[in-house]
N, CA, C and O of each residue as an XYZ file, in Angstrom:
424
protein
N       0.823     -1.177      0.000
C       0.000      0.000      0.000
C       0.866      1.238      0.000
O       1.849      1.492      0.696
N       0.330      1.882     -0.852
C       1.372      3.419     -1.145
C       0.438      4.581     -0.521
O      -0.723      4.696     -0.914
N       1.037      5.530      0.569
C       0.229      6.452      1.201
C       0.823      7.729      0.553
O       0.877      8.829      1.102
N       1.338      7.372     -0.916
C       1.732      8.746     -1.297
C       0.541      9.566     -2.322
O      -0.164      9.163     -3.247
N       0.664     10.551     -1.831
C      -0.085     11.417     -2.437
C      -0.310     12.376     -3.427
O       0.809     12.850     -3.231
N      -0.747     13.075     -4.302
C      -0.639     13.559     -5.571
C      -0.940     14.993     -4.776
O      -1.743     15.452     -3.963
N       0.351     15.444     -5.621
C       0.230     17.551     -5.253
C      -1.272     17.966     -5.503
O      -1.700     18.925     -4.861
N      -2.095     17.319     -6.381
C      -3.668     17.748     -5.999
C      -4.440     17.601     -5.378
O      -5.325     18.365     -4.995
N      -4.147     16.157     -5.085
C      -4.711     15.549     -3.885
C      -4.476     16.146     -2.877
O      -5.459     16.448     -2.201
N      -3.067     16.565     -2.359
C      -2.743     17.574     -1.029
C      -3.646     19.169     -0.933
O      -4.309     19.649     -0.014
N      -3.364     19.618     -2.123
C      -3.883     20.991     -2.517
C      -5.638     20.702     -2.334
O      -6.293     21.521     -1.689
N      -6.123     19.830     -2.777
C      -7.603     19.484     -2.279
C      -7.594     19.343     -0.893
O      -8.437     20.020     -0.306
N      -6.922     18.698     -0.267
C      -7.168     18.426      1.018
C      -6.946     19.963      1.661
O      -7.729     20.330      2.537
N      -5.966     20.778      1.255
C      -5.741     22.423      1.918
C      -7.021     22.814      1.734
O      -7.674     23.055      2.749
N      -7.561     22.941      0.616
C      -8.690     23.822      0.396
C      -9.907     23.313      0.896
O     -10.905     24.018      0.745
N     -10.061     21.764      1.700
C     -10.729     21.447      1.879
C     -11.047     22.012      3.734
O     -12.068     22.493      4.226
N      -9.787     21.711      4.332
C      -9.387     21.975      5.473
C      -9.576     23.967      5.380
O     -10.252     24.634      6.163
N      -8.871     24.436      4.359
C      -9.100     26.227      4.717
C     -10.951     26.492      4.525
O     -11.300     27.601      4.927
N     -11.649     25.946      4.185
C     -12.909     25.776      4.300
C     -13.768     25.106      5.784
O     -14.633     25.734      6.395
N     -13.371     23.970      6.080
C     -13.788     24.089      7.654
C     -13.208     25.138      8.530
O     -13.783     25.543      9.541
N     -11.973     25.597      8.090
C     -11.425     26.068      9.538
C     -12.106     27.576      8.851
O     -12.158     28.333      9.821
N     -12.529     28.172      7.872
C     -13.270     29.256      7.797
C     -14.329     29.086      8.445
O     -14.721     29.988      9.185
N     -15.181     27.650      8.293
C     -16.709     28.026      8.950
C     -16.370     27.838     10.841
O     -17.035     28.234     11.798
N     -15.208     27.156     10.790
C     -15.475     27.519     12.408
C     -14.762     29.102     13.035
O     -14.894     29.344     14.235
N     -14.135     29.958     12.259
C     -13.676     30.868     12.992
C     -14.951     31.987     12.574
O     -14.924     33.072     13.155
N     -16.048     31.729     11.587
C     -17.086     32.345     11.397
C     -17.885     31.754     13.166
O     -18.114     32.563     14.065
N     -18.016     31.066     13.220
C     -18.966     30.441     14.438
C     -18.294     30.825     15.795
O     -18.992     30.901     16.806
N     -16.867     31.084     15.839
C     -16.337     31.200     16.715
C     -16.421     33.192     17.046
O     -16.402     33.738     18.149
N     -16.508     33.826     15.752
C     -17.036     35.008     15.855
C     -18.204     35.256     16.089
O     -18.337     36.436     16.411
N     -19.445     34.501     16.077
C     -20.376     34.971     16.227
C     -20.571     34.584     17.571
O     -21.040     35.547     18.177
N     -20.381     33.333     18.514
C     -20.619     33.216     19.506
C     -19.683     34.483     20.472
O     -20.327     34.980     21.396
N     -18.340     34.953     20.292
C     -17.796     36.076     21.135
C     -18.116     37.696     20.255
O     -17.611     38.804     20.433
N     -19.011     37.289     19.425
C     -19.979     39.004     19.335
C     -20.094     39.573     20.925
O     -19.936     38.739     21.816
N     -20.241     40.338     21.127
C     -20.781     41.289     21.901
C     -22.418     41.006     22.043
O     -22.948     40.742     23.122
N     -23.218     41.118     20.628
C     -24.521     40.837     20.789
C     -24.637     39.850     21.346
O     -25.300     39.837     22.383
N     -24.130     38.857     20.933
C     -24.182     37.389     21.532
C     -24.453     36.951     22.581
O     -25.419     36.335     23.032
N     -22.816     37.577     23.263
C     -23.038     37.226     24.616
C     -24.122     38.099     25.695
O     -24.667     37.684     26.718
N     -24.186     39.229     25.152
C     -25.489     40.189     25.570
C     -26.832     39.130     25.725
O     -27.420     38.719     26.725
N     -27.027     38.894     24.327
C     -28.784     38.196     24.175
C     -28.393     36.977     25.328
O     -29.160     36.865     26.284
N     -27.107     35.994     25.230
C     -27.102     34.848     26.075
C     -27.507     34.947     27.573
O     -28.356     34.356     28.241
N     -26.514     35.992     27.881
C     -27.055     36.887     29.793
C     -28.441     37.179     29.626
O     -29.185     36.790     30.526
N     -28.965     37.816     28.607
C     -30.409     38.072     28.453
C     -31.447     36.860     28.971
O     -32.292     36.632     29.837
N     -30.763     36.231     27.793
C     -32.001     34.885     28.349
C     -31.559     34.240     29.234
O     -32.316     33.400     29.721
N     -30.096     34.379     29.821
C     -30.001     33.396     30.926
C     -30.989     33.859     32.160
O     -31.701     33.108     32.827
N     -30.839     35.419     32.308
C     -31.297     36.052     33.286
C     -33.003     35.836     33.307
O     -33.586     35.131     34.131
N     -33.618     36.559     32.277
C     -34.834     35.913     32.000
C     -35.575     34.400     32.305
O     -36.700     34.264     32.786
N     -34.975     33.689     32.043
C     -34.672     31.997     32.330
C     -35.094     32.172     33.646
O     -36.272     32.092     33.993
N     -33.516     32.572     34.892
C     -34.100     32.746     35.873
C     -35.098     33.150     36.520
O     -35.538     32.577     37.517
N     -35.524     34.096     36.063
C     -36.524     35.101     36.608
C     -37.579     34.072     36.782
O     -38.174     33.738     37.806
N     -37.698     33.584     35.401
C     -39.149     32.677     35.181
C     -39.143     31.509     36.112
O     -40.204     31.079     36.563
N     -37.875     30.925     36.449
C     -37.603     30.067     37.270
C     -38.001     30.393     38.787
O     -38.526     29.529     39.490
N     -37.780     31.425     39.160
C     -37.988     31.982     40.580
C     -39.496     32.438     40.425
O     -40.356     32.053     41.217
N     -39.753     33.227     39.427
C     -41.600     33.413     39.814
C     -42.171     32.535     39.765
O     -43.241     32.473     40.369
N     -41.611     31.303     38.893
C     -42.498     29.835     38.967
C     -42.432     29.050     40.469
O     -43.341     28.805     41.262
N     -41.464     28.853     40.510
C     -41.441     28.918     42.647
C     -42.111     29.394     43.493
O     -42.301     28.850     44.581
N     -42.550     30.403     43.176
C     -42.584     31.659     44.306
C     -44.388     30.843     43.935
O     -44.964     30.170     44.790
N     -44.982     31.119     42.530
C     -46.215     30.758     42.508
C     -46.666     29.617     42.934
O     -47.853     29.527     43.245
N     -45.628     28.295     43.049
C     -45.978     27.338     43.392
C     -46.403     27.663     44.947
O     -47.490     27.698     45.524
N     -44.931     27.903     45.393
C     -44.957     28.306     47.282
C     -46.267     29.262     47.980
O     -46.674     29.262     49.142
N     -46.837     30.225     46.541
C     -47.843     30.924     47.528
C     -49.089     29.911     46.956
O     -49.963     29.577     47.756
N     -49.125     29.605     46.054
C     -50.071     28.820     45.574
C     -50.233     27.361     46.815
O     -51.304     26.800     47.047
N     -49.625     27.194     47.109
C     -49.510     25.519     48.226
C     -49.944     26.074     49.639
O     -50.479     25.393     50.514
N     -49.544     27.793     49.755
C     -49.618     28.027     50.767
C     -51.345     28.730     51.317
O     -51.971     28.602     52.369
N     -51.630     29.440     50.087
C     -53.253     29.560     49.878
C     -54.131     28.314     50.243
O     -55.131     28.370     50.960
N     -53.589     27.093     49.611
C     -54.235     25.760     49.490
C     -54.433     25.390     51.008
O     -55.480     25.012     51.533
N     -53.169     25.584     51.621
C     -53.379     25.170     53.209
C     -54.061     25.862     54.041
O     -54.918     25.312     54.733
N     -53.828     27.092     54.121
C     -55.085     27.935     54.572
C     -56.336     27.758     53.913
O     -57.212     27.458     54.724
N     -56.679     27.824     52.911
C     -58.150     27.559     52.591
C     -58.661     26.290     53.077
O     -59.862     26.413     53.316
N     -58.330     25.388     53.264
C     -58.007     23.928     54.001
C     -58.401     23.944     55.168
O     -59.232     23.111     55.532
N     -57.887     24.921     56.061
C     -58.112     25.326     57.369
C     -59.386     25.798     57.366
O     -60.197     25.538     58.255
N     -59.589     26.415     56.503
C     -61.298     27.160     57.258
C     -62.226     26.426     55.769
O     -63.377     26.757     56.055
N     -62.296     25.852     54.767
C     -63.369     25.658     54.276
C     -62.984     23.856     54.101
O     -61.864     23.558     53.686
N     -64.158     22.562     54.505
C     -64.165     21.544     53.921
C     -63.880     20.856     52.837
O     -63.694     21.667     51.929
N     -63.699     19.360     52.324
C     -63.294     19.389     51.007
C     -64.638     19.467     50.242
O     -64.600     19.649     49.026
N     -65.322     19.394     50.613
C     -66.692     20.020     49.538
C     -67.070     20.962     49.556
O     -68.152     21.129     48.993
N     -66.453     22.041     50.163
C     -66.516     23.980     50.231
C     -66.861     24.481     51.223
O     -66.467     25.598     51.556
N     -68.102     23.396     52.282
C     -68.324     24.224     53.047
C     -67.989     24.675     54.242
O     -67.686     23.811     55.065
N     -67.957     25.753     54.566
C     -67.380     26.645     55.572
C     -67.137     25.854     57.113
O     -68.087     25.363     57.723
N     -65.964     25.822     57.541
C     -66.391     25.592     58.929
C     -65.933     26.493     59.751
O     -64.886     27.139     59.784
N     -67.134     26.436     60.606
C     -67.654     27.911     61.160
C     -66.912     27.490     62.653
O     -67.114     28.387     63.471
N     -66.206     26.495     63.149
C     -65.342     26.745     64.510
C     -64.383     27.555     63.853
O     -63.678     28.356     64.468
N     -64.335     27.401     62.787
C     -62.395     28.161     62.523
C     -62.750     29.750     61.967
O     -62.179     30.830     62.116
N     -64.067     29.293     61.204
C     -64.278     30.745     60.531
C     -64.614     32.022     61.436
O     -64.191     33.168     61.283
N     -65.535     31.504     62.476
C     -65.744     32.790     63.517
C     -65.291     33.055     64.430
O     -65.932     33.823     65.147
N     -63.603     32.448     65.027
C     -63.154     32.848     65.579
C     -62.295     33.934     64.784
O     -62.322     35.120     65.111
N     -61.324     33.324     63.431
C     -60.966     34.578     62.547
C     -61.412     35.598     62.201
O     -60.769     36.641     62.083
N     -62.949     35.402     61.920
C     -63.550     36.596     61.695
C     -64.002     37.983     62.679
O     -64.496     39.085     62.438
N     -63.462     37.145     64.104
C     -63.989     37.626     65.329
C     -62.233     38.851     65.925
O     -62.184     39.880     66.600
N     -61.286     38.146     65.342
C     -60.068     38.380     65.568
C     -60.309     39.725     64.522
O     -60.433     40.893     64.890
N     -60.332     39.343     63.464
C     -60.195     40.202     62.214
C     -60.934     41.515     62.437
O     -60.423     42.568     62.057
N     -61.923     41.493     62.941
C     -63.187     42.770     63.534
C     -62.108     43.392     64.429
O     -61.713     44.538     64.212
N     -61.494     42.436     65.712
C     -60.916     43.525     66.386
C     -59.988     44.026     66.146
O     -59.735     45.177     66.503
N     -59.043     43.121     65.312
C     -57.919     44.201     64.847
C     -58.054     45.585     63.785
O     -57.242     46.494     63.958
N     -58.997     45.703     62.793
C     -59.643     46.623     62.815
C     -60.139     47.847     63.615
O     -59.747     49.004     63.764
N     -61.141     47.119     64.054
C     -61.914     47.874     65.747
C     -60.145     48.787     66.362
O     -59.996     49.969     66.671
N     -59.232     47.807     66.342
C     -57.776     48.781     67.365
C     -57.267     49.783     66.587
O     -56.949     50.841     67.130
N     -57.081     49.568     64.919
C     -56.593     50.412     64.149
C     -57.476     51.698     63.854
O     -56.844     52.633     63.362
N     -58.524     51.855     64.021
C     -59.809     52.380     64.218
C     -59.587     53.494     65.161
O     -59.439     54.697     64.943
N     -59.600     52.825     66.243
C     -59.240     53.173     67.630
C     -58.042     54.510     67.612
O     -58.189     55.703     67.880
N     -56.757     53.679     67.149
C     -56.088     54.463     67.070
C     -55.690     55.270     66.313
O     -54.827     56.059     66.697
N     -56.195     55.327     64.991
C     -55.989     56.560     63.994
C     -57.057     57.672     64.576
O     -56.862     58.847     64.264
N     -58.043     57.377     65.312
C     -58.768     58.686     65.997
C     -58.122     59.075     67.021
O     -58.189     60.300     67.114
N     -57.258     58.389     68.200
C     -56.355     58.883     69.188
C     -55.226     60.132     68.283
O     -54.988     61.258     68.720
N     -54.633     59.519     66.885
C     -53.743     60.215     66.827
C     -54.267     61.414     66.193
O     -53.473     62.334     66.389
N     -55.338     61.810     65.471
C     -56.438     63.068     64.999
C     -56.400     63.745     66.264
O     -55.617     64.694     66.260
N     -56.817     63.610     67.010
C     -56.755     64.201     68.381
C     -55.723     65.250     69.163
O     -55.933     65.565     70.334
């Protein structure tokens, strides 16, 4: 077996090789653009964001669920040991804030 090669054969293989290594220093410019890496932080940051408000909705969302749990049955209806003591709390803290925004008019 002869691994020798014909001056065109080499010269093909250059031009074949100065053709990949063009499309990767094209790719290699566009990923260290400036825009690039801009839009990439963009959406990384974005990404996050969506990541953390999706959390946050789960956490208040689970946390609504448990309180509503507390004062209404699983078929809706109200139970009234839990509901009228809250509602009884809720009047007076009112009733104090009440209270005291007329002390401070005064």
């Amino acid at each position: 077996m002869s691994d020798a090669r014909s001056p065109a054969q080499i010269e093909a293989d250059i031009i074949t090789r100065r053709e990949q290594l063009a499309v990767v220093l094209d790719e290699i410019g566009v990923r260290v653009h400036p825009k690039t890496i801009i839009g990439d932080a963009k959406a990384k940051a974005a990404e996050a964001v969506d990541r953390t408000a999706g959390r946050a909705f789960v956490a208040v969302n689970r946390s609504v669920s448990d309180v509503r749990a507390q004062f209404v049955t699983e078929d809706g209806a109200p139970r009234l040991e839990r509901v009228v003591p809250a509602a009884l709390v809720a009047v007076g803290v009112v009733g104090l804030l009440v209270v005291s925004a007329r002390r401070r008019r005064k």
